[in-house]
C-alpha positions as CSV (number, residue, x, y, z in Angstrom):
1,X,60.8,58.9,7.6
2,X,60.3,58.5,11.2
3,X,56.8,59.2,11.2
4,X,57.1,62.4,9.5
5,X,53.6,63.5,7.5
6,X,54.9,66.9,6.1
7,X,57.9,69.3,6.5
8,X,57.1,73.2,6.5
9,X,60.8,74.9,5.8
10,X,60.5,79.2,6.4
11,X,63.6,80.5,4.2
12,X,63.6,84.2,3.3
13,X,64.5,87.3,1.0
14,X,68.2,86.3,0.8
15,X,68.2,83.8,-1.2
16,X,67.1,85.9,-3.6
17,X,69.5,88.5,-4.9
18,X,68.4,91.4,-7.1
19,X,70.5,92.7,-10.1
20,X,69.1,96.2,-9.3
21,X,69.6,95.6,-5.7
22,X,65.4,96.8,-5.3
23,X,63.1,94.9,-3.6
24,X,60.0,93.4,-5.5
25,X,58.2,90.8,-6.0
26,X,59.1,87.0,-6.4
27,X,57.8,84.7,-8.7
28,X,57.6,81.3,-8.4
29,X,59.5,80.8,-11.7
30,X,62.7,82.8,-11.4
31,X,65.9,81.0,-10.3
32,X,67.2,81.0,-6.9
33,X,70.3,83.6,-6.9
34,X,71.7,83.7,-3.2
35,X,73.6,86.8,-2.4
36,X,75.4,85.5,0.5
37,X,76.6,81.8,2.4
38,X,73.5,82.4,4.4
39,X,71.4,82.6,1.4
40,X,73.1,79.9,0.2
41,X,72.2,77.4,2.8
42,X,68.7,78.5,2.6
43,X,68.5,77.5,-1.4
44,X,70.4,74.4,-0.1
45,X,67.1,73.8,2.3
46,X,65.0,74.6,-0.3
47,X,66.2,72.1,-2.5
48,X,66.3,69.7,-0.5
49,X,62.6,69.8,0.1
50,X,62.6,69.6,-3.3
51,X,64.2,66.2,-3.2
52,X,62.1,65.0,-0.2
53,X,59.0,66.0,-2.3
54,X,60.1,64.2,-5.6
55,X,62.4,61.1,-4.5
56,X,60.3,60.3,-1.2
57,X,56.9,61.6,-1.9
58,X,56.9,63.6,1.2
59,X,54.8,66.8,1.4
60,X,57.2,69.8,1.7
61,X,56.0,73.4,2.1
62,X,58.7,76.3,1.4
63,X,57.4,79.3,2.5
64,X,59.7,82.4,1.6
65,X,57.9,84.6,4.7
66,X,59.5,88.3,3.7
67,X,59.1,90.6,7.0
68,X,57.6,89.3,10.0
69,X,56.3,93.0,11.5
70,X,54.3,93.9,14.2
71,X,51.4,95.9,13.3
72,X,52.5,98.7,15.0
73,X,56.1,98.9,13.2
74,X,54.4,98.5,9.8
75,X,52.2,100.9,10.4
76,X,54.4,103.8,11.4
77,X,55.4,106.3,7.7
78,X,59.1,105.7,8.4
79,X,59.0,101.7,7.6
80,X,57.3,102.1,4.2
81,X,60.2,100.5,2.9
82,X,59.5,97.4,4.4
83,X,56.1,97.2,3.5
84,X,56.9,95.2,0.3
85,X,57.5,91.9,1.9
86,X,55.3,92.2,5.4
87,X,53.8,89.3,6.8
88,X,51.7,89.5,10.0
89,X,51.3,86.8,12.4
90,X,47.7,86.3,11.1
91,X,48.9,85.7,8.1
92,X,51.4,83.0,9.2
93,X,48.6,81.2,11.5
94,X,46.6,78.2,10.7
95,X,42.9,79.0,9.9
């Protein structure tokens, strides 16, 4: 695999689409449901680190990272509604 120790794929909220069309909480569990062709692709990369993972024993991370928000923006009243899938950058960096 051309020297390759482990794959880290970012994907994201769409390919996730809610029946009641309100944002919560994933689980791990629950079945990819893509609203969009851009979701779409990104449950295509998913799988395929799926298959890299099982078939070629590569370590694959999928890491669904919600709202990447400064501090600042999730701090202000008026972005509440984001506040269900924010991610800072600490939370992102490598400890």
């Amino acid at each position: 695999m051309a020297g390759v120790k482990r794959v880290i794929y970012t994907t994201c909220r769409p390919s996730m689409r809610f029946q009641d069309n309100r944002p919560r909480c994933m689980k791990t569990s629950e079945p990819v449901n893509p609203g969009d062709l851009y979701g779409v692709s990104k449950c295509f990369g998913e799988a395929l680190g799926l298959y890299f993972a099982e078939q070629e024993g590569m370590p694959v991370i999928v890491l669904r990272t919600g709202a990447l928000l400064p501090l600042t923006t999730a701090a202000d009243p008026d972005n509440a509604s984001l506040l269900h899938a924010f991610v800072s950058r600490r939370d992102l960096s490598p400890r």
